[in-house]
C-alpha positions as CSV (number, residue, x, y, z in Angstrom):
1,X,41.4,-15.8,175.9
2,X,39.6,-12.3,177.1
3,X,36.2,-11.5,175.3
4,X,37.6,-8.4,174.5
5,X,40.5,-9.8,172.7
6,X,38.0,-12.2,171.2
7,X,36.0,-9.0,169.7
8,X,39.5,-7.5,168.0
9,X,40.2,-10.2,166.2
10,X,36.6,-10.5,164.8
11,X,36.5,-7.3,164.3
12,X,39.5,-7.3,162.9
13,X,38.7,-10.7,160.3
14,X,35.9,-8.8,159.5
15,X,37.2,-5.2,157.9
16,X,40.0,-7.6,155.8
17,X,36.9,-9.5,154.4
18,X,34.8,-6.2,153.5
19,X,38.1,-5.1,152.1
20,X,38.9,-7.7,150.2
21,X,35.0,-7.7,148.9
22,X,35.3,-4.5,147.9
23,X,37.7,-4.8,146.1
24,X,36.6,-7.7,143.5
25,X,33.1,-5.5,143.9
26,X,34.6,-2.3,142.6
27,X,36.0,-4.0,139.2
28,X,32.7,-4.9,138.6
29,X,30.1,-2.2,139.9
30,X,32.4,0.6,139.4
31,X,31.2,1.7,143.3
32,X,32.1,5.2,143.8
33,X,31.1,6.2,140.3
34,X,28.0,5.3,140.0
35,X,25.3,8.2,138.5
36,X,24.6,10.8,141.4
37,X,28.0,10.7,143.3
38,X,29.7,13.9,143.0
39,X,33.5,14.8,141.6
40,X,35.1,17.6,142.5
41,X,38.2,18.2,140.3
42,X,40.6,21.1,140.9
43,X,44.3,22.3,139.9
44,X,45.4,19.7,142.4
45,X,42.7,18.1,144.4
46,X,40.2,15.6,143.7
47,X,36.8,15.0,146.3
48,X,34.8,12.4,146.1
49,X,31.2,12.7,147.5
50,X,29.8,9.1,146.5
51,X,25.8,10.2,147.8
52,X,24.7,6.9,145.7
53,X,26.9,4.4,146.4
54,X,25.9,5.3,150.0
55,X,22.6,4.8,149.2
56,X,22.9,1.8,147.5
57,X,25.6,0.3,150.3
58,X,22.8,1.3,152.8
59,X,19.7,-0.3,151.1
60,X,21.7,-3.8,150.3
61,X,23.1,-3.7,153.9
62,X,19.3,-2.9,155.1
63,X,18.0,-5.8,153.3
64,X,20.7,-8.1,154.5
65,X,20.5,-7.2,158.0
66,X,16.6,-7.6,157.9
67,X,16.9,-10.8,156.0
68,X,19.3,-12.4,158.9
69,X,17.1,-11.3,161.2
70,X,14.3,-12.7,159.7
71,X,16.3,-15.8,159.2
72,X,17.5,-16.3,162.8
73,X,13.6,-16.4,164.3
């Protein structure tokens, strides 16, 4: 099989097991909503501008990354 084929497929296995995380995640830690994401509501709009959850994805995925990295010296 070609590497890049390879790569699409993980790539692909990948985004349907963040999806699938964040959806049992978001019945639990209400992501999106948390205290410092910003709701715009209008007539007939809605915008979501979820500044803490980014945060928060960005720390845990921080720790993570440094923690594998750690973990694969």
């Amino acid at each position: 099989m070609h590497p890049i084929a390879r790569l699409l497929i993980l790539i692909g296995i990948v985004l349907i097991v963040a999806g699938v995380v964040w959806q049992l995640a978001s019945r639990f830690l209400h992501l999106g909503r948390l205290p410092g994401d910003i709701v715009i509501e209008r007539d007939h709009v809605r915008i979501y501008i979820p500044i803490a959850t980014s945060i928060l994805l960005s720390v845990l995925l921080s720790l993570l990354l440094g923690l594998w990295q750690w973990w694969s010296r």
